[in-house]
Each structure stands twice: as C-alpha cells, then as structure tokens.
PQR file of N, CA, C, O and H, with PARSE charges and radii, in Angstrom:
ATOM      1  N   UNK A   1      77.632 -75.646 116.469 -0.4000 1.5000
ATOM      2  CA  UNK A   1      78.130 -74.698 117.419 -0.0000 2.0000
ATOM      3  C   UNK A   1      79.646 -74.657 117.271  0.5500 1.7000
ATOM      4  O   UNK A   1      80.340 -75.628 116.968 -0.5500 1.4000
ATOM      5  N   UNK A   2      80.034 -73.559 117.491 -0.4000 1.5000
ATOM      6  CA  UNK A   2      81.648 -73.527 117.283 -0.0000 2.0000
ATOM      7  C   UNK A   2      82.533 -72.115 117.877  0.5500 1.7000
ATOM      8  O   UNK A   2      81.843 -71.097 117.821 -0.5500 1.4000
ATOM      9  H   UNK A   2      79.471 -72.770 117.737  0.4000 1.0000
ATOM     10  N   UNK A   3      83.396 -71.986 118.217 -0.4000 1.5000
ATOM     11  CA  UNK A   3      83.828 -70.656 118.510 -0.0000 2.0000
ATOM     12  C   UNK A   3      84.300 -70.207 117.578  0.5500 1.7000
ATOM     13  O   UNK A   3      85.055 -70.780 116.793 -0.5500 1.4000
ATOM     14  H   UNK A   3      83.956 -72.813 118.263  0.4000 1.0000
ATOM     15  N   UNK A   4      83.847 -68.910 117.529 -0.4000 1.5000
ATOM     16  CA  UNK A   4      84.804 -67.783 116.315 -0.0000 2.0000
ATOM     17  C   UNK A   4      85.425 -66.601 117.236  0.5500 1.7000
ATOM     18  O   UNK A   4      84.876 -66.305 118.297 -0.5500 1.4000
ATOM     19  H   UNK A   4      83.234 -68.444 118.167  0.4000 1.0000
ATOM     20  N   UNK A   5      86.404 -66.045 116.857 -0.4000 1.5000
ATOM     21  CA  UNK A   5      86.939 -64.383 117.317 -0.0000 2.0000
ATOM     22  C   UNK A   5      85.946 -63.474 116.489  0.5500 1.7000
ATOM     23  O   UNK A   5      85.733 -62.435 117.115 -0.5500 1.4000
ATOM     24  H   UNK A   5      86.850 -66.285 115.995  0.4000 1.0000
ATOM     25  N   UNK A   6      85.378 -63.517 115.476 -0.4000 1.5000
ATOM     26  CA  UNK A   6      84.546 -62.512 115.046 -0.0000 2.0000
ATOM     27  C   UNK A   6      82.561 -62.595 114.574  0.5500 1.7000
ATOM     28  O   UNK A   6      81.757 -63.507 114.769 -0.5500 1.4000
ATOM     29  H   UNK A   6      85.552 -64.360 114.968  0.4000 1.0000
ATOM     30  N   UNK A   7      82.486 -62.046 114.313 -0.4000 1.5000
ATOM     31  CA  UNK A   7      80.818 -61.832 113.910 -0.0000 2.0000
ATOM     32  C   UNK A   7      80.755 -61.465 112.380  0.5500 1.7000
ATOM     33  O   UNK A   7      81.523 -60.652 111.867 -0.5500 1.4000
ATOM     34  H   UNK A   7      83.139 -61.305 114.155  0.4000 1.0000
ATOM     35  N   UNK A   8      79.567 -62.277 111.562 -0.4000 1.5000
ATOM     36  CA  UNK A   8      79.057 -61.911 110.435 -0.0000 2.0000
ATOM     37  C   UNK A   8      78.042 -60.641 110.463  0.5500 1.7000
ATOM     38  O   UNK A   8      77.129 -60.681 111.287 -0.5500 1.4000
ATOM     39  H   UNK A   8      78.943 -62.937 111.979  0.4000 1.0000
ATOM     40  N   UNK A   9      78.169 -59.397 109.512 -0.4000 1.5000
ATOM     41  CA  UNK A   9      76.958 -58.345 109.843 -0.0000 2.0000
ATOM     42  C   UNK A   9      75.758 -59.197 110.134  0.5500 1.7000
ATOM     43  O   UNK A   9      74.899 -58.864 110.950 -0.5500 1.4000
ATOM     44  H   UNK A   9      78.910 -59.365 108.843  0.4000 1.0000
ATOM     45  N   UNK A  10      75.723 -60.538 109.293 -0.4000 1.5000
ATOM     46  CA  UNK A  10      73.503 -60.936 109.498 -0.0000 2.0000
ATOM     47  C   UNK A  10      73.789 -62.003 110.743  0.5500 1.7000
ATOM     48  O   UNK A  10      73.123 -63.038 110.740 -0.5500 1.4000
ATOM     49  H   UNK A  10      76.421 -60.808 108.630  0.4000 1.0000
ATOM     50  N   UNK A  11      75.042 -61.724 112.122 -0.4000 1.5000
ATOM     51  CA  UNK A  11      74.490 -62.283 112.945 -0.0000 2.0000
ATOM     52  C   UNK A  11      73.697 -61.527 114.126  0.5500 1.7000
ATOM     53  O   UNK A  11      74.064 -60.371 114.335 -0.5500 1.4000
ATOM     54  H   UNK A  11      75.584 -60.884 112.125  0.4000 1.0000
ATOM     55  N   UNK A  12      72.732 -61.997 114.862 -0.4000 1.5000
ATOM     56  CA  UNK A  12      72.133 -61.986 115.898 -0.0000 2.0000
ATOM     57  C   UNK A  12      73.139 -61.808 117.058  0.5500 1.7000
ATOM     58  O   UNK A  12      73.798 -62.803 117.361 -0.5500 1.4000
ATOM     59  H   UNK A  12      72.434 -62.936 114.692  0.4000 1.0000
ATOM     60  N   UNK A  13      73.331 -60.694 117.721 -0.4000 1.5000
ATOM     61  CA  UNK A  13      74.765 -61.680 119.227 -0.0000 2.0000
ATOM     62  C   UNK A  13      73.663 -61.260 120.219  0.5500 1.7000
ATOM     63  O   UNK A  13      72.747 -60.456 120.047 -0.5500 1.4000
ATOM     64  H   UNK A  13      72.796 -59.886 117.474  0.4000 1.0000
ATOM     65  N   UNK A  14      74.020 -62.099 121.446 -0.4000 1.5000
ATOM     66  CA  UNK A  14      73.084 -61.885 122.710 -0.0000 2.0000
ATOM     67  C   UNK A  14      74.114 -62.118 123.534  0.5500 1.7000
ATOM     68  O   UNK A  14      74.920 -63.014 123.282 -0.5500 1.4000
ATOM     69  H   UNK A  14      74.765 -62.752 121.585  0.4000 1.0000
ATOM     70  N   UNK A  15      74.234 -61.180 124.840 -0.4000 1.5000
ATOM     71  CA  UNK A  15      75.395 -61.562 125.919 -0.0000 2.0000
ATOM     72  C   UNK A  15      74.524 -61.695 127.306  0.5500 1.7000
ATOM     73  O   UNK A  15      73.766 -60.875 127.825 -0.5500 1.4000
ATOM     74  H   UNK A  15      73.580 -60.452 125.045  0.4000 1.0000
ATOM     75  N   UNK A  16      74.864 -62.890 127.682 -0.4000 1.5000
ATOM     76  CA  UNK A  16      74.494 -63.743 128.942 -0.0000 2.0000
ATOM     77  C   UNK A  16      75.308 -64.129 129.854  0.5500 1.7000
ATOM     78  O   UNK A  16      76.134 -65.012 129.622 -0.5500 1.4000
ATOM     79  H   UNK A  16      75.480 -63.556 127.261  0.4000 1.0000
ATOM     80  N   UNK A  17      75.198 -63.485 131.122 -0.4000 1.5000
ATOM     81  CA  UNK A  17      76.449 -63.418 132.418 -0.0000 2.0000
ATOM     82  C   UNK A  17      77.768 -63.636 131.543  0.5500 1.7000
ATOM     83  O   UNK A  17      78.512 -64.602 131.714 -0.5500 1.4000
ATOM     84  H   UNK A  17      74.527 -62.767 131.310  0.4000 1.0000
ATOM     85  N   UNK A  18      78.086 -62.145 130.113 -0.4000 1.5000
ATOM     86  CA  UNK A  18      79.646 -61.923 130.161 -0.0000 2.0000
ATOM     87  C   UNK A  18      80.064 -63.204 129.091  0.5500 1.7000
ATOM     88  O   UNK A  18      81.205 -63.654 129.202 -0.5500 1.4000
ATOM     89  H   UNK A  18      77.482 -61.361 129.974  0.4000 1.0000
ATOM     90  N   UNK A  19      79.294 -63.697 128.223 -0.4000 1.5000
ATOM     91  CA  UNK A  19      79.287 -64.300 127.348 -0.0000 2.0000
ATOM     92  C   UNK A  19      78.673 -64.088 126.173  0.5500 1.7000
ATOM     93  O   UNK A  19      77.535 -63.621 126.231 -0.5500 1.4000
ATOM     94  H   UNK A  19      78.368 -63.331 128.133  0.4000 1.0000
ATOM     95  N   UNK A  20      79.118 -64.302 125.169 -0.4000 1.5000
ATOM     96  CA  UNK A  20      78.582 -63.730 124.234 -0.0000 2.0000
ATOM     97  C   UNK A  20      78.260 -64.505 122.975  0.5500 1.7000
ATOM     98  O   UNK A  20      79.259 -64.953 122.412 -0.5500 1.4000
ATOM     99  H   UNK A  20      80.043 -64.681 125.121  0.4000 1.0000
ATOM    100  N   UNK A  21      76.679 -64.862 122.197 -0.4000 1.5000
ATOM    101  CA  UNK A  21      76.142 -65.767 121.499 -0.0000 2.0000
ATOM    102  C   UNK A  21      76.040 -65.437 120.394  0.5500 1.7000
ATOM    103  O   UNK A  21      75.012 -64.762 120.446 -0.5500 1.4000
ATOM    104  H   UNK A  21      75.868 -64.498 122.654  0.4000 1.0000
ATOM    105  N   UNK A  22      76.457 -65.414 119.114 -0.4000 1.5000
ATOM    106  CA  UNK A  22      76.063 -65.271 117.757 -0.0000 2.0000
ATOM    107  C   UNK A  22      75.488 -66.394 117.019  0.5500 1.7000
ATOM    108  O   UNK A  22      75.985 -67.518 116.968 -0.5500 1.4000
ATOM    109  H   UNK A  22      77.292 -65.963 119.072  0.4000 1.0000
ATOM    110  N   UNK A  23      74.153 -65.928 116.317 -0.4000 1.5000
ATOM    111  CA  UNK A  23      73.392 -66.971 115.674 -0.0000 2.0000
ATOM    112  C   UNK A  23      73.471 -65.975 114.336  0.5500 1.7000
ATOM    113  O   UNK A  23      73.624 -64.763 114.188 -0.5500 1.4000
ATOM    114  H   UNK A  23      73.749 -65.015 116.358  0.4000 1.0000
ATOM    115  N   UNK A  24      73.304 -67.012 113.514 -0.4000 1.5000
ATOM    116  CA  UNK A  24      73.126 -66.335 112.137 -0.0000 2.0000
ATOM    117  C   UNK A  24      71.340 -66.091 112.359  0.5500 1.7000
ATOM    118  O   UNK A  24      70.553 -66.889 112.869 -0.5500 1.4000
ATOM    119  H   UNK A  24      73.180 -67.997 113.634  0.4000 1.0000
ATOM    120  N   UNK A  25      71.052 -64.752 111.801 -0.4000 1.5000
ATOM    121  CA  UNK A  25      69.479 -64.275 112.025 -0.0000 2.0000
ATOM    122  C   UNK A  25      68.802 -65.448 111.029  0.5500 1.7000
ATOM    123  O   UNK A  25      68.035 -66.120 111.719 -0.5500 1.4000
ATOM    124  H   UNK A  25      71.691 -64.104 111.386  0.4000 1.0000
ATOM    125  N   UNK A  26      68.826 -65.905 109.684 -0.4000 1.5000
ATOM    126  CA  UNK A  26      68.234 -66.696 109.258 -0.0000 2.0000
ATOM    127  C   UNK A  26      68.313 -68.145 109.894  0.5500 1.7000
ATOM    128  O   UNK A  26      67.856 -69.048 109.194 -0.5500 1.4000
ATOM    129  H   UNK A  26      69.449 -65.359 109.124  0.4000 1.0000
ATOM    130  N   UNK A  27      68.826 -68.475 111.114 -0.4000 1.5000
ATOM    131  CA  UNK A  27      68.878 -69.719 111.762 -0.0000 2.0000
ATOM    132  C   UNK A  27      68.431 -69.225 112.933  0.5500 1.7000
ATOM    133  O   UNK A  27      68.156 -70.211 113.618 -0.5500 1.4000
ATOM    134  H   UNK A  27      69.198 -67.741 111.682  0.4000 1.0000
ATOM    135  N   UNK A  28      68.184 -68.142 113.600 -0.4000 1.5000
ATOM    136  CA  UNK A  28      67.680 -67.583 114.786 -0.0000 2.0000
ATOM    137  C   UNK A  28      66.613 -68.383 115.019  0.5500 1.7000
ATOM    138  O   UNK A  28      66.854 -69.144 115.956 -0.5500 1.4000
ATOM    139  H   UNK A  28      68.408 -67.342 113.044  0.4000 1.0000
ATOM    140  N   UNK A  29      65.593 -68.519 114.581 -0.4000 1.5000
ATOM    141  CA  UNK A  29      64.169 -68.916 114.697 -0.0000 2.0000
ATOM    142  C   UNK A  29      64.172 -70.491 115.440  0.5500 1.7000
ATOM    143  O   UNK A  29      63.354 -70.840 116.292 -0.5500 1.4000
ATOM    144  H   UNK A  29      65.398 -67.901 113.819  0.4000 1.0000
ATOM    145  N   UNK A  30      65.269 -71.324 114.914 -0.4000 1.5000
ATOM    146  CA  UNK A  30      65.306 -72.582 115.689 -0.0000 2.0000
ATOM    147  C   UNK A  30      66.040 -72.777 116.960  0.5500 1.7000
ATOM    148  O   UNK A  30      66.031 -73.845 117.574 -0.5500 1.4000
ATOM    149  H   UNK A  30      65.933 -71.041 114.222  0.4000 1.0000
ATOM    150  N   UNK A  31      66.740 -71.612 117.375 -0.4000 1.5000
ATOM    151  CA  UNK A  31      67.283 -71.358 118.964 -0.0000 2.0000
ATOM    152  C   UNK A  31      66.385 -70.726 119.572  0.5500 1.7000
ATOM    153  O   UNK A  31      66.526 -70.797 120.793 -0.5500 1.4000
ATOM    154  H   UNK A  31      66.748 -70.745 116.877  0.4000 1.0000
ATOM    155  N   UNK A  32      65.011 -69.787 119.040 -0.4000 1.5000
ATOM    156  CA  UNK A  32      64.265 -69.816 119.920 -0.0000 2.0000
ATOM    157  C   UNK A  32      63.714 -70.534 121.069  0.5500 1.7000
ATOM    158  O   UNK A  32      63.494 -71.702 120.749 -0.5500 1.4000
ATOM    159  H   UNK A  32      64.897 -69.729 118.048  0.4000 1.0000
ATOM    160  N   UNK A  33      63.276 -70.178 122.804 -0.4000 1.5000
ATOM    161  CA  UNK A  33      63.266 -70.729 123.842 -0.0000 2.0000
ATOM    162  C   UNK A  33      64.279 -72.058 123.282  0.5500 1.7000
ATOM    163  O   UNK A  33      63.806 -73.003 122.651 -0.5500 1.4000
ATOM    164  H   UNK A  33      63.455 -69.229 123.064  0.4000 1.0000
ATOM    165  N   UNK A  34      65.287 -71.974 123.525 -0.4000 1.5000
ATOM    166  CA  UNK A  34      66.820 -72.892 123.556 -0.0000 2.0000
ATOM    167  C   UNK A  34      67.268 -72.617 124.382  0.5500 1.7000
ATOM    168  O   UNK A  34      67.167 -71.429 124.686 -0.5500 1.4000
ATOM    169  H   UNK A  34      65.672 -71.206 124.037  0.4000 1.0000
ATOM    170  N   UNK A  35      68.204 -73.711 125.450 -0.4000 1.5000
ATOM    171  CA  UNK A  35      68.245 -73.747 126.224 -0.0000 2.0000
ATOM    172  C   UNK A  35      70.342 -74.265 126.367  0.5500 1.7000
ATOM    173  O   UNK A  35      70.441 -75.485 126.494 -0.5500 1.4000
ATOM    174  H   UNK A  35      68.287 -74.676 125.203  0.4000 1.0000
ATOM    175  N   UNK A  36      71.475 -73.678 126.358 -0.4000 1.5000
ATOM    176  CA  UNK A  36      72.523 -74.491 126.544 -0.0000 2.0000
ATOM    177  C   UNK A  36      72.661 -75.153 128.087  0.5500 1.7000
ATOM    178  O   UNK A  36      72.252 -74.861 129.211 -0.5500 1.4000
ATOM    179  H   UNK A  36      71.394 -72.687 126.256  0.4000 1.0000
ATOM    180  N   UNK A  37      73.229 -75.892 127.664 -0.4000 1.5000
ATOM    181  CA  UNK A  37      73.419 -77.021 129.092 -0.0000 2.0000
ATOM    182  C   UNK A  37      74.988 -77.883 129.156  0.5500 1.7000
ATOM    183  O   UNK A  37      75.579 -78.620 128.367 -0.5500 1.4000
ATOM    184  H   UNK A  37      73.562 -76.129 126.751  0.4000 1.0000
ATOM    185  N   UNK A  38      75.232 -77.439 130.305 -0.4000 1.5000
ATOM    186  CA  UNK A  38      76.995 -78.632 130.325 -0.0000 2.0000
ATOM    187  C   UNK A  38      76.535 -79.951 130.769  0.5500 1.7000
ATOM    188  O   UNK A  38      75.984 -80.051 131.866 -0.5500 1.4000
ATOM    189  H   UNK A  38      74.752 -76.841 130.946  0.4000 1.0000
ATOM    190  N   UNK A  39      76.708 -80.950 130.032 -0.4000 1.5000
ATOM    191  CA  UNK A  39      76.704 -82.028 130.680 -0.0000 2.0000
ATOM    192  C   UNK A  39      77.698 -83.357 130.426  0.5500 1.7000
ATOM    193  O   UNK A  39      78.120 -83.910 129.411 -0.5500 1.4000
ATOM    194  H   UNK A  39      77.156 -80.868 129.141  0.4000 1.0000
ATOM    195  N   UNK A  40      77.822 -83.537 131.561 -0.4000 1.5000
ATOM    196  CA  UNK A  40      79.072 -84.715 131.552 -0.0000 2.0000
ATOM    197  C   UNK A  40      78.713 -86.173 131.109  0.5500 1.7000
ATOM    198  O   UNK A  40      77.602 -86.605 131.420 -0.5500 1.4000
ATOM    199  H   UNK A  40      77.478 -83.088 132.386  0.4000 1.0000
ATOM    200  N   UNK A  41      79.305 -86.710 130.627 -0.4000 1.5000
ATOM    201  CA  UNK A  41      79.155 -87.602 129.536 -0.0000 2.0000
ATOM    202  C   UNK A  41      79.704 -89.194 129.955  0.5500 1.7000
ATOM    203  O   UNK A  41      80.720 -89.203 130.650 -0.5500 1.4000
ATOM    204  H   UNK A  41      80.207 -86.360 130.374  0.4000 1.0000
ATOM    205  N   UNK A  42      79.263 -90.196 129.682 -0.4000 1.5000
ATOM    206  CA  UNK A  42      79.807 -91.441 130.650 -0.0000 2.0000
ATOM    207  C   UNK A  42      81.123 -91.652 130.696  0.5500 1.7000
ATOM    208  O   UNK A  42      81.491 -92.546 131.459 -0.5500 1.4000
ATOM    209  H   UNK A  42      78.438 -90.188 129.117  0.4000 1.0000
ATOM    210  N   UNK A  43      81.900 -91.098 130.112 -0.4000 1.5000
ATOM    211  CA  UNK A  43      83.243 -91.001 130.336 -0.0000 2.0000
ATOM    212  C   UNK A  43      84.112 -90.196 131.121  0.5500 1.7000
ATOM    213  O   UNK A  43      85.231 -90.375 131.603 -0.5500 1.4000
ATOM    214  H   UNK A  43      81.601 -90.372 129.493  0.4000 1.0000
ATOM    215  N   UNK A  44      83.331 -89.305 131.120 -0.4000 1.5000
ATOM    216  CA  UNK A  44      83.734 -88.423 132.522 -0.0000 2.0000
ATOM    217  C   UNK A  44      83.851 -86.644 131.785  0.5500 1.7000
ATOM    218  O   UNK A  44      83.825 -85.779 132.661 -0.5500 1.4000
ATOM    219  H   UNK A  44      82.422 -89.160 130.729  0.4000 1.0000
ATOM    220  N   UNK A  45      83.931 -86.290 130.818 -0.4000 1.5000
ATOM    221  CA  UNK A  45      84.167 -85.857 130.226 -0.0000 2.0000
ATOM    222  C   UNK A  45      82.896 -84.465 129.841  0.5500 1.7000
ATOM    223  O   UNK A  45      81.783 -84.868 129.503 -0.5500 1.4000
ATOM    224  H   UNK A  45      83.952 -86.992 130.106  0.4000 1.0000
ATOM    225  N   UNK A  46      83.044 -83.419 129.887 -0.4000 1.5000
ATOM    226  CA  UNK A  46      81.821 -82.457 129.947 -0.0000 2.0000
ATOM    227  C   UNK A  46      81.260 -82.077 128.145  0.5500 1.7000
ATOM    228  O   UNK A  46      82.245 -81.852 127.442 -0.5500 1.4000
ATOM    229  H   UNK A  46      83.948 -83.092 130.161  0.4000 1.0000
ATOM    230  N   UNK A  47      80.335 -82.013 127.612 -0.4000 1.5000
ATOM    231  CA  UNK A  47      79.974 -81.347 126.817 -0.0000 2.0000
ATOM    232  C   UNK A  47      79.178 -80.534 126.670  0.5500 1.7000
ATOM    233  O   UNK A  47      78.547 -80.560 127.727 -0.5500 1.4000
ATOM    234  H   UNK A  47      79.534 -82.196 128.184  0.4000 1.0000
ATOM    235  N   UNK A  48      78.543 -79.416 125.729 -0.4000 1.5000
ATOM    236  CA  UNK A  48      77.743 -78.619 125.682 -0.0000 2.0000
ATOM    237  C   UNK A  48      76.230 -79.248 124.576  0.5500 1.7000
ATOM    238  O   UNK A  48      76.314 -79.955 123.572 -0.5500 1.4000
ATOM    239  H   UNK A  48      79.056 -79.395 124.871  0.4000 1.0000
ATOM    240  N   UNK A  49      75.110 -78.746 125.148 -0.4000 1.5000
ATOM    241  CA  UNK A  49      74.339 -79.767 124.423 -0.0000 2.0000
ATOM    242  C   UNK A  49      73.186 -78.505 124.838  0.5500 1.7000
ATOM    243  O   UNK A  49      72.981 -77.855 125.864 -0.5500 1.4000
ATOM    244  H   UNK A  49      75.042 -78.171 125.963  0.4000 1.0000
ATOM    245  N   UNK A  50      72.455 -78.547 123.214 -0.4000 1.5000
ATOM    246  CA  UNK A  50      71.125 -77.785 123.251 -0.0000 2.0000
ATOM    247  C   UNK A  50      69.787 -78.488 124.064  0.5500 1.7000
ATOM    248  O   UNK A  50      69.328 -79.536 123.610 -0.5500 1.4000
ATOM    249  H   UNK A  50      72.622 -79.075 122.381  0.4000 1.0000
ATOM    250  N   UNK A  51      69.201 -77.887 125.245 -0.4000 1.5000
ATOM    251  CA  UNK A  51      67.707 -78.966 125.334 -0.0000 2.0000
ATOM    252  C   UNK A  51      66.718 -77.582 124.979  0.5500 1.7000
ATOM    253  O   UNK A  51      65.495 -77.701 124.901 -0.5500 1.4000
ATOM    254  H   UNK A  51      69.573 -77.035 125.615  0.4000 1.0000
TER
END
C-alpha cells in the first residue's frame, strides 16, 4: 500500500466517503471483500492494516 498523486490506465480506482482507492486490475482479485482498518499499535502509534 502506498500513496501516489496519480493513476496507472490498468488501475481499478473506487471512491469511499471522499477517498479514493487504486488497485492495479491484475491484483484486484485479492482485495476482493477487503476490508481497511486503523489500528493502533502497542506503542501508541496508528497503522493501516488489511483484515
């Protein structure tokens, strides 16, 4: 996962409450029912994590 400013033509984008997701379409199939989640970490500290 990573942020970009732009999009590849073979990505997928999906926008969710004003956010916006690009998957490459040949990797699409394994974010199917995927789920992002923030969660804070024993240090106190937040990350983003697929369940």
């Amino acid at each position: 996962m990573a942020l970009v400013e732009s999009t590849n033509p073979n990505d997928s984008v999906t926008e969710v409450d004003g956010i916006k997701f690009a998957v490459d379409k040949g990797q699409a199939t394994y974010f199917e029912n995927s789920k992002l989640d923030f969660v804070k970490s024993v240090f106190g500290f937040g990350e983003y994590k697929l369940v």
